[in-house]
C-alpha positions in Angstrom: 24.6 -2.7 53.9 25.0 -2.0 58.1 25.5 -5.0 59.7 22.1 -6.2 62.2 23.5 -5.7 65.9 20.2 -7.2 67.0 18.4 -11.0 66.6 15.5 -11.9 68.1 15.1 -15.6 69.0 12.2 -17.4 69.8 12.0 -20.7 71.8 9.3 -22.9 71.4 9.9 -26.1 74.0 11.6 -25.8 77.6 11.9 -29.4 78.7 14.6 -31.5 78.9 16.6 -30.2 75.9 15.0 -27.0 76.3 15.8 -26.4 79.6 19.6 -27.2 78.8 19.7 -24.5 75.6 17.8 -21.9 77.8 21.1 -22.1 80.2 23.7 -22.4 77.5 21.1 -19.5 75.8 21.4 -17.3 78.7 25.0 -17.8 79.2 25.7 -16.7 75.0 23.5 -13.8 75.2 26.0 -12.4 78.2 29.3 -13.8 76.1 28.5 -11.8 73.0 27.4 -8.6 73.1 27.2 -8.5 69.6 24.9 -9.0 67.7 22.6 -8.2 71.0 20.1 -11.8 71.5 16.5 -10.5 72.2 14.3 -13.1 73.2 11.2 -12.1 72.0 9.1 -15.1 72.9 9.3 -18.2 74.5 6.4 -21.0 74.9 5.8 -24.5 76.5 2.5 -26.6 75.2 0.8 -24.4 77.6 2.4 -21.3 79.0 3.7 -18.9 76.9 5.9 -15.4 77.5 6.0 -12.4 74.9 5.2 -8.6 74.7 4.8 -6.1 72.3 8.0 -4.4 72.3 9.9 -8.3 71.3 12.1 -8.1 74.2 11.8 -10.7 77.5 14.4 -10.4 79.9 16.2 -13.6 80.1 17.1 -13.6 84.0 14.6 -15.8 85.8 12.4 -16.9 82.4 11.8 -20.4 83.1 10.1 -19.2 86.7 8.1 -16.1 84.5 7.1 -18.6 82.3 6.0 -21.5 84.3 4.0 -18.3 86.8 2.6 -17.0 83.2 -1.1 -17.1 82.6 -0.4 -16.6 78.8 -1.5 -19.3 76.6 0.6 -20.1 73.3 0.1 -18.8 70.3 -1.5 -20.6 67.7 1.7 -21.5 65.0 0.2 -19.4 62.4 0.0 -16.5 64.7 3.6 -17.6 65.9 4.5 -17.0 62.6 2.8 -13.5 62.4 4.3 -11.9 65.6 7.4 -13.3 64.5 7.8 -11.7 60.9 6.4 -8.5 62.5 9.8 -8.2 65.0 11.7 -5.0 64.0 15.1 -7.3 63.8 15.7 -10.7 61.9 14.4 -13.7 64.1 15.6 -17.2 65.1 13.1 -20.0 65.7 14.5 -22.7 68.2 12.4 -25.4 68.4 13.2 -27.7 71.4 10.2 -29.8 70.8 9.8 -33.6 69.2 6.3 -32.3 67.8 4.8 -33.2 64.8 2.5 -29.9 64.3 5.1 -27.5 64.8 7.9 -29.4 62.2 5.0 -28.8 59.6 4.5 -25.6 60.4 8.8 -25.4 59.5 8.0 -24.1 55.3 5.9 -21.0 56.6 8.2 -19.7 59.2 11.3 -20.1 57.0 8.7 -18.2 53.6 8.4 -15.6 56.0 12.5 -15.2 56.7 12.0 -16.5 59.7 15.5 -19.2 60.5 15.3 -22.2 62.2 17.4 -23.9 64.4 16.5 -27.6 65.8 17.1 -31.0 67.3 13.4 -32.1 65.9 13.8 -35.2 63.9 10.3 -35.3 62.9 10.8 -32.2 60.2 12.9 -34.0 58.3 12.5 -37.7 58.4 8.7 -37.4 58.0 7.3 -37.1 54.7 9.8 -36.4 51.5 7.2 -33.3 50.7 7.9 -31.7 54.3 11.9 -32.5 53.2 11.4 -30.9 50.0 9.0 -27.9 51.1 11.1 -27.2 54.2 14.2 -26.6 51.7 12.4 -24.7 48.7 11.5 -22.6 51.4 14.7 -21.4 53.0 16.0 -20.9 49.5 13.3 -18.8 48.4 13.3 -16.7 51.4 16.8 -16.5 52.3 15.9 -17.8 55.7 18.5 -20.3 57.3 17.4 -24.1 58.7 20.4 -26.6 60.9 19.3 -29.1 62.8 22.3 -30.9 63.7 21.0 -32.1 66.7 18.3 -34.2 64.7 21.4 -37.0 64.5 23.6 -37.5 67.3 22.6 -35.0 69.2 26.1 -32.9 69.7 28.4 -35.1 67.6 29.5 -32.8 64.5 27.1 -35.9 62.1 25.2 -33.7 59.8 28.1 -30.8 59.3 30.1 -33.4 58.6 28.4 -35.1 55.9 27.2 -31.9 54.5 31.1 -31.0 54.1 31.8 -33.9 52.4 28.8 -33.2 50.0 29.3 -30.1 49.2 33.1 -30.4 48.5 32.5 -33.0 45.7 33.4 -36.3 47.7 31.2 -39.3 46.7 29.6 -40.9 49.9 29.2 -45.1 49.2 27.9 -45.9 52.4 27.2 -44.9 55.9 27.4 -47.8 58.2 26.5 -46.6 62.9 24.8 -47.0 65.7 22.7 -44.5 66.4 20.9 -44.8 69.3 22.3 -44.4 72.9 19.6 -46.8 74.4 20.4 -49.4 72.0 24.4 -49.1 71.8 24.2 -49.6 76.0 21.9 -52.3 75.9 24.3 -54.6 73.4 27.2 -53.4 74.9 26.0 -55.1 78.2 24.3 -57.6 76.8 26.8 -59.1 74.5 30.0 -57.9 75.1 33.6 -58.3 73.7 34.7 -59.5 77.0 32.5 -62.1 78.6 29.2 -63.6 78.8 26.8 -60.3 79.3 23.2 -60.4 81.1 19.9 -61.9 80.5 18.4 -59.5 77.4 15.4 -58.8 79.7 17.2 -57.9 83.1 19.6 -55.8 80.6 16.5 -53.8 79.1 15.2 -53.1 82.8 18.6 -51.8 84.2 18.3 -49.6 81.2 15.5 -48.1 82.0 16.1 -48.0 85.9 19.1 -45.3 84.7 17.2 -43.7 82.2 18.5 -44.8 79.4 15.2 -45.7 78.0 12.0 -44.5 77.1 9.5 -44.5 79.8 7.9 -47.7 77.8 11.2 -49.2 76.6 9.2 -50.0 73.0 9.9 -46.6 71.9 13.4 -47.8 71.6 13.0 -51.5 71.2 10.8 -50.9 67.4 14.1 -49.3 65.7 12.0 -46.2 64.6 14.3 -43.8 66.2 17.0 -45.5 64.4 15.3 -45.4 61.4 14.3 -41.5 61.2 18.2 -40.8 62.2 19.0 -43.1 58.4 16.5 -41.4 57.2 17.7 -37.9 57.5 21.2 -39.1 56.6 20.4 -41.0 53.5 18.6 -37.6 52.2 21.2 -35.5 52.6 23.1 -37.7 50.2 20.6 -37.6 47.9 18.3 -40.3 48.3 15.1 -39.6 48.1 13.5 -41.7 51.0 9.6 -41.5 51.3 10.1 -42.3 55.1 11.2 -43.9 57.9 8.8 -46.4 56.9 9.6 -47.2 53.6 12.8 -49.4 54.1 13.6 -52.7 56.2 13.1 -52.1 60.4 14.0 -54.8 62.6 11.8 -54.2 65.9 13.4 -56.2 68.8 9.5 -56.4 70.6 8.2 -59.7 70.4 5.3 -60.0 68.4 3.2 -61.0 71.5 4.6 -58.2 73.4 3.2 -55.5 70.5 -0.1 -55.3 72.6 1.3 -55.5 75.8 -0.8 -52.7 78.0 1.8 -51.0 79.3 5.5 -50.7 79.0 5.4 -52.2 82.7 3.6 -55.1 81.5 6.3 -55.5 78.6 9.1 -55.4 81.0 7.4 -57.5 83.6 6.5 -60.6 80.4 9.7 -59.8 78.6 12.0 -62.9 80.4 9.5 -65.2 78.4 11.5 -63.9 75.6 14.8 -64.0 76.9 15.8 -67.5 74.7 15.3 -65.7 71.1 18.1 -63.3 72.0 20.4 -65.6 73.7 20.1 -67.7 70.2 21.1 -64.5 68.5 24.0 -63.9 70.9 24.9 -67.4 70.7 25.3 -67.6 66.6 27.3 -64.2 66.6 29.9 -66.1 69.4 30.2 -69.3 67.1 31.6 -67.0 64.7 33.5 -65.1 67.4 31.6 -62.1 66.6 29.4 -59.6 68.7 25.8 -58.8 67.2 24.7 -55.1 67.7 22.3 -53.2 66.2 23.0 -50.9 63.0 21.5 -48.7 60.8 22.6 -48.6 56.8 22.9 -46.9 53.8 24.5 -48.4 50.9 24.3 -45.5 48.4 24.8 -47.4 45.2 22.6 -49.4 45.5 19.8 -47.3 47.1 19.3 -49.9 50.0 18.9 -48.1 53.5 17.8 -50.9 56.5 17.8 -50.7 60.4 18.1 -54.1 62.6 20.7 -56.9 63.7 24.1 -57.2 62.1 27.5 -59.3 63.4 30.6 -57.7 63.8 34.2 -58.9 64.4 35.4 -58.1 68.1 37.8 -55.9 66.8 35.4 -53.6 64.5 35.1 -50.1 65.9 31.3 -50.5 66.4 32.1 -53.9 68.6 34.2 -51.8 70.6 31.7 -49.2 71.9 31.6 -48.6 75.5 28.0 -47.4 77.6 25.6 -45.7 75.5 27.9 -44.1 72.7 26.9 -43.5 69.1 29.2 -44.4 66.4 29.2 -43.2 62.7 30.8 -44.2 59.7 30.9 -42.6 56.3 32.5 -44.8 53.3 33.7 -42.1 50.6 35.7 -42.0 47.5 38.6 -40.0 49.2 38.9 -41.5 52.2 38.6 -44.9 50.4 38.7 -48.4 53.2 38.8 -46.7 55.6 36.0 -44.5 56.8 36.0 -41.4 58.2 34.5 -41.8 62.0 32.7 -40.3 64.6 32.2 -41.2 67.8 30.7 -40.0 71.3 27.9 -39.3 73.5 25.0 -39.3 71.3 22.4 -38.5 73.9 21.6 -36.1 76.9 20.1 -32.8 77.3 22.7 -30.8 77.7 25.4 -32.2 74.5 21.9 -32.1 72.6 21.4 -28.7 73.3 25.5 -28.1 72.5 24.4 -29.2 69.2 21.3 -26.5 68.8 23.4 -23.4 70.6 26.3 -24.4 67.8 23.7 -24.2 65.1 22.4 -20.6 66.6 25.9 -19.4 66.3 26.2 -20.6 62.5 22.8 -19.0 62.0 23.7 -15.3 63.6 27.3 -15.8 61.5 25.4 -15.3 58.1 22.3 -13.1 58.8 23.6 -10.5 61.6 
């Protein structure tokens, strides 16, 4: 069969992350001339760019699109101009939606691939897992997301590889959030005393470490769909990122705070709980940080506080790193690690671009 010298790719999502892959996109598309990169439609949640003969030239497309006065596509009718393109098609979505990670089973039924940093596809529900997958096998159709976990950092391929080639994963022990790795790295370091919790949560946010209301990262969710997705690629069946132990760090009477400018302006109240915290782990001459879990034997997958010995690799993290540690037969006491930036548009988008390239490797 003659090889495909022509993909389509459609974007959905030019934000951040998108904005990032649209230049690393544009950049790829010049690289390799083969196969030839078509985008053939590209939308926001309210603009949208796409014509008839699937082809949008790429010079300029985030001004075209922002000047369009094309509305999206409804997902199903995503989905039919898609399977209608005269070449295969790539799906990138950009976006943290919920309604287009359930629309992921009838893209992929209709050999449409998808390529992704959206956690939500695959730490919501086990059925959206499990219809996501049956899917892409029926169809043929491809689905990475590497950028779900860690954004850039080689997480998923990784754990996949050690999967696949028959070694037995025991545990997988990080930190996975950038907010949350900064904010105990300053607030209870190896060296020295650290800030007040509360004044540590505000700088945070001041350089945009944060979500704009810093309980986003403070409830351990985020951590908790990032297990989540982990855990069922080594076979656990997790309902959701709801369904095991998640230490929030909000105080209880902060839950209903207004705003997240309330909560930041009522969190000193608080501040004693922590230092308490921070002052058992130094009795022990140990740091406390906050960890995500997955001890496979034993099925248990949990997301909050944990003490570490100074000279523990997830102690030593500097700024707002991610650290990951998988426990396997072959590489017995010593885990095989991986460690970097685990945040940020444009290692994020790294992580999707890579994903594209795997993707065009097995269908052009």
């Amino acid at each position: 069969m003659a090889a495909t010298h022509k993909v389509s790719v459609a974007i959905i999502g030019a934000g951040g992350v998108g904005k990032c892959f649209l230049s690393q996109f544009e950049a790829l598309s010049k690289r390799r001339p083969t196969p030839k990169l078509d985008l053939c439609y590209i939308a926001t949640s309210r603009k949208a760019l796409f014509n008839a003969d699937y082809s949008i030239a790429i010079d300029n497309v985030a001004q075209e699109l922002a000047a369009s006065s094309k509305s999206p596509l409804s997902l199903p009718h995503v989905a039919d101009f898609l399977a209608a393109a005269p070449s295969k098609v790539v799906l990138v979505d950009n976006t943290s939606s919920q309604d287009v990670a359930d629309t992921y089973p009838l893209f992929l039924s209709r050999g449409i691939s998808i390529v992704t940093p959206n956690k939500k596809a695959f730490s919501g529900s086990y059925k959206l897992w499990q219809d996501i997958f049956t899917a892409a096998a029926t169809s043929g159709a491809k689905v990475y997301h590497e950028s779900s976990v860690g954004a850039g950092l080689p997480v998923i391929s990784t754990l996949k590889d050690l999967v696949d080639t028959g070694d037995e994963v025991t545990k997988i022990e990080g930190v996975f959030s950038g907010t949350l790795s900064f904010l105990f790295n300053s607030f209870a370091p190896v060296d020295g005393s650290g800030g007040q919790w509360s004044a540590e949560v505000k700088k945070a946010k001041e350089l945009g470490y944060t979500e704009p209301d810093p309980r986003d990262d403070l409830n351990g969710l985020d951590v908790a769909r990032k297990l989540t997705i982990l855990a069922r690629l080594v076979g656990l069946p997790v309902e959701s990122p709801t369904s095991f132990p998640v230490q929030s760090l909000i105080p209880k009477e902060l839950e209903s705070a207004s705003s997240g400018d309330e909560f930041l302006q009522r969190l000193p109240e608080f501040d004693a709980r922590m230092e308490e915290t921070k002052a058992a782990a130094a009795s022990q001459d140990k740091v406390v940080r906050f960890v995500g879990s997955t001890d496979v034997a034993s099925k248990a997958v949990k997301v909050g506080l944990e003490l570490f010995d100074k000279s523990h690799p997830i102690a030593a993290l500097k700024g707002s790193d991610n650290i990951i540690s998988f426990y396997t037969k072959r590489y017995g006491a010593n885990p095989l690690i991986i460690q970097g930036a685990g945040a940020g548009g444009e290692v994020t988008a790294m992580g999707v671009t890579s994903d594209l390239l795997k993707v065009l490797s097995q269908i052009s």
